[in-house]
MARBA-3410 file (N, C-alpha, C, O; in Angstrom, 1 decimal):
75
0.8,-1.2,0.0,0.0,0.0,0.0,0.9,1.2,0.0,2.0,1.2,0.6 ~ 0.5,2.4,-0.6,0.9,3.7,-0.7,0.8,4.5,0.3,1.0,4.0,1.4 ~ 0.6,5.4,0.1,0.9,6.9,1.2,-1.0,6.9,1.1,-1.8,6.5,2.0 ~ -1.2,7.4,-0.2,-2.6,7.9,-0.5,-3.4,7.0,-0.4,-4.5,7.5,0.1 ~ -3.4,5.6,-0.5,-4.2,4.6,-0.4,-4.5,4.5,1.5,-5.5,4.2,2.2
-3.4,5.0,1.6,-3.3,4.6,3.6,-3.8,5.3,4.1,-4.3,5.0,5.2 ~ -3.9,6.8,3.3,-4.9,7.6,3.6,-6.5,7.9,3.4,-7.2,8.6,4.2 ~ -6.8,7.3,2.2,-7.7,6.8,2.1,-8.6,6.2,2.7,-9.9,6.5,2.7 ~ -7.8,5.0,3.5,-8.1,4.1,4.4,-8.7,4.9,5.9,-9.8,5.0,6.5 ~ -7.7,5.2,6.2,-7.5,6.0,7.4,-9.1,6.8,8.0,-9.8,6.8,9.0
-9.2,7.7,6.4,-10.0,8.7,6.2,-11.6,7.7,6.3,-12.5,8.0,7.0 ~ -11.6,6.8,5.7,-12.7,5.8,5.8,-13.1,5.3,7.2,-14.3,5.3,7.5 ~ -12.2,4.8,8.0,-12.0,4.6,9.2,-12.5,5.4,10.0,-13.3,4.9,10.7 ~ -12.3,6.7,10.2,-12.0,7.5,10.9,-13.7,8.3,10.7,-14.1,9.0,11.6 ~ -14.6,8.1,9.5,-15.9,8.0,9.2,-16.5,7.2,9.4,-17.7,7.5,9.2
-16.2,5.9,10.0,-17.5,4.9,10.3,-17.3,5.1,11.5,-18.2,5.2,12.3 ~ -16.1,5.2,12.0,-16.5,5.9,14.1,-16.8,6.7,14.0,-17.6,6.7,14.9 ~ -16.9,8.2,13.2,-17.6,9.0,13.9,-19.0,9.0,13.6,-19.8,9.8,14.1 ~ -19.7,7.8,12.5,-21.0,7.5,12.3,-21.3,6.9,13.4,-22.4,7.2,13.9 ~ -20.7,6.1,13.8,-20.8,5.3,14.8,-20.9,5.9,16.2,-21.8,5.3,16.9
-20.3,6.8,16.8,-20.6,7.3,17.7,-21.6,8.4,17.4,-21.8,9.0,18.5 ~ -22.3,8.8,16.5,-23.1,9.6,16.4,-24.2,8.9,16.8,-24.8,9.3,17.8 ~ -24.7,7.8,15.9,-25.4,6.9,16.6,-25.7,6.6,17.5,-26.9,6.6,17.8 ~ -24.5,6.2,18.4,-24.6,5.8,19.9,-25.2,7.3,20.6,-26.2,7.2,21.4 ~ -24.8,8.0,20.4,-25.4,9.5,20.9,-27.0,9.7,21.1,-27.7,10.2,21.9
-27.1,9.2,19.8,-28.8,9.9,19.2,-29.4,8.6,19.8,-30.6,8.7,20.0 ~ -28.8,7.2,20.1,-29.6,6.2,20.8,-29.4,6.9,22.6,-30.2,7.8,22.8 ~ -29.3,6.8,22.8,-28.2,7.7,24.1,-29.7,8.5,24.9,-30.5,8.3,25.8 ~ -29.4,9.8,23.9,-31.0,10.6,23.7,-32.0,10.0,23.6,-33.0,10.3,24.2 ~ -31.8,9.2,22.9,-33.4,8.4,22.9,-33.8,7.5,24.0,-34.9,7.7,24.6
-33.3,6.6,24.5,-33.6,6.0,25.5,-33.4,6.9,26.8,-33.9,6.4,27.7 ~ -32.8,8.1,27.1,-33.1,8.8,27.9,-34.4,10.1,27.7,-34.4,11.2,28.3 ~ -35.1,9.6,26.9,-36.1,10.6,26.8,-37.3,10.6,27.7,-38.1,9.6,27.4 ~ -37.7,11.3,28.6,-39.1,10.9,29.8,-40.0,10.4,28.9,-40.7,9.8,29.6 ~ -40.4,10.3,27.4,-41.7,10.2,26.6,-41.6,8.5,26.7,-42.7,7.8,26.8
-40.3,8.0,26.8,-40.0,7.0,26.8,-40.7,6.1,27.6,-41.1,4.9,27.4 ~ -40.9,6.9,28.9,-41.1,6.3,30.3,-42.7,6.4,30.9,-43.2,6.0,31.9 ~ -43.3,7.2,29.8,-44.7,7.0,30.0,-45.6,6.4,29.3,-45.6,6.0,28.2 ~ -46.7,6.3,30.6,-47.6,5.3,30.1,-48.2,5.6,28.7,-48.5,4.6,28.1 ~ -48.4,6.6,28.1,-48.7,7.2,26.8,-48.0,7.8,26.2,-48.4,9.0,26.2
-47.0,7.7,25.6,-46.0,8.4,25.3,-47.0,9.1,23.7,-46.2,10.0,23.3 ~ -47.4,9.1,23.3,-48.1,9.3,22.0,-48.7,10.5,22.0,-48.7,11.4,21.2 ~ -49.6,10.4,23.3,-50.5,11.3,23.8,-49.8,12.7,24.3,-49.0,12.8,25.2 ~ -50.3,14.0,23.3,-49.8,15.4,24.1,-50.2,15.5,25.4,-51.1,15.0,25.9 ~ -49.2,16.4,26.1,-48.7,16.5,27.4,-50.0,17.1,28.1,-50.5,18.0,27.3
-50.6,17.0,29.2,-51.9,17.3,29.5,-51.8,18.7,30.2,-52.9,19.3,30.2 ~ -50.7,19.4,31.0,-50.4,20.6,30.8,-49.2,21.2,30.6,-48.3,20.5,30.0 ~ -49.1,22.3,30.9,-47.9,22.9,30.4,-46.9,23.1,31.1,-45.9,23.8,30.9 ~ -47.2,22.1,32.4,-46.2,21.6,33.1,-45.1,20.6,32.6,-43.8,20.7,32.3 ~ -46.1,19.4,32.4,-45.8,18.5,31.7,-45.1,18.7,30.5,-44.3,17.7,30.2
-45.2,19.9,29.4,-45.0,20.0,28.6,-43.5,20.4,28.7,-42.8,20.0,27.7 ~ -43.0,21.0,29.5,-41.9,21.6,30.0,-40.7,20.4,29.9,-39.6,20.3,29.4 ~ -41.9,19.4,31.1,-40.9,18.2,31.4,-40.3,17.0,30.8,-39.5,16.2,31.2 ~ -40.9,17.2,29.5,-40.9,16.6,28.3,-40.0,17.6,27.5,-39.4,16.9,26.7 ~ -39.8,18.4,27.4,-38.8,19.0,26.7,-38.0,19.6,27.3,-37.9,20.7,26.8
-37.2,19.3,28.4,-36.1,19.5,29.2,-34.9,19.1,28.9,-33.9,19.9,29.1 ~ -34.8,17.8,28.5,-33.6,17.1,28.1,-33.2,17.8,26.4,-33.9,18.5,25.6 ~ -32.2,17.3,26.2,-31.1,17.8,25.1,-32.8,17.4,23.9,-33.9,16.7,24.0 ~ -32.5,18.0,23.2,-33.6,17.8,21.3,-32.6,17.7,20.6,-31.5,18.3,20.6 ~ -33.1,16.6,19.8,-32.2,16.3,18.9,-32.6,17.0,17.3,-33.6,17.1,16.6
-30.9,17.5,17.0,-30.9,18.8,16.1,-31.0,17.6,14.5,-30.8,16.4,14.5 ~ -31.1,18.2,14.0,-30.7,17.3,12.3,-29.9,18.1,11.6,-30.1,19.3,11.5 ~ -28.9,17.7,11.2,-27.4,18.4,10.7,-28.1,19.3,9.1,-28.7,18.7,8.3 ~ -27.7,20.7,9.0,-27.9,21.2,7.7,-28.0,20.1,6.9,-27.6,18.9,7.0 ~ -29.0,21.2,5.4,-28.9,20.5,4.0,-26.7,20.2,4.0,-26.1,19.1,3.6
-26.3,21.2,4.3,-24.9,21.0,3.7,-24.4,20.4,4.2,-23.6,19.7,3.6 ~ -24.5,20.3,5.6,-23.7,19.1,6.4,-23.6,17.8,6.1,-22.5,17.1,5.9 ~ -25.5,17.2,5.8,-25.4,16.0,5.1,-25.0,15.6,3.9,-25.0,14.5,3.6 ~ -24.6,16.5,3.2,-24.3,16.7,1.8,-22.5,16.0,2.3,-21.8,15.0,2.0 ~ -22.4,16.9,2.9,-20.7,16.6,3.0,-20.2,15.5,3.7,-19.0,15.1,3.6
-21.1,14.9,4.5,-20.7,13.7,5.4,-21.2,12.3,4.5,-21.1,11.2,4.9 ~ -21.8,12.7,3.3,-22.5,11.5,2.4,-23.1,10.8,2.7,-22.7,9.6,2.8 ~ -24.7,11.1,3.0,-25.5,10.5,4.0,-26.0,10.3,2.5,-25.9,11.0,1.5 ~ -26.6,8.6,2.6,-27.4,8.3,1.9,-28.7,9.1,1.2,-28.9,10.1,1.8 ~ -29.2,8.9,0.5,-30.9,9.7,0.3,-31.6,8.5,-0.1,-32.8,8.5,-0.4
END
């Protein structure tokens, strides 16, 4: 193998962990979400207490049109 191929490699590698820990993140958030943990999770929040308490934890952002563009997210 070459210099460029190794880099290549490298560069490939170094993309599926950080897919990979992105993942583990966004599951991370997900199973720590209160919606999770109620008896109705489907059902809007009955006041605006509740509503609060349901959206306290981290929200999960969706990366720009360009971000995905550049990280080569399937479509």
């Amino acid at each position: 193998m070459n210099a460029d191929q190794l880099r290549r490699l490298a560069g490939r590698i170094a993309t599926a962990v950080a897919e990979m820990n992105e993942a583990s993140r966004r599951m991370t958030v997900l199973r720590a979400a209160p919606d999770r943990y109620m008896m109705t999770p489907n059902r809007g929040p009955d006041s605006y207490a509740e509503f609060l308490a349901r959206t306290s934890g981290p929200l999960l952002h969706e990366p720009s049109a360009r971000d995905r563009d550049q990280r080569g997210c399937p479509r």
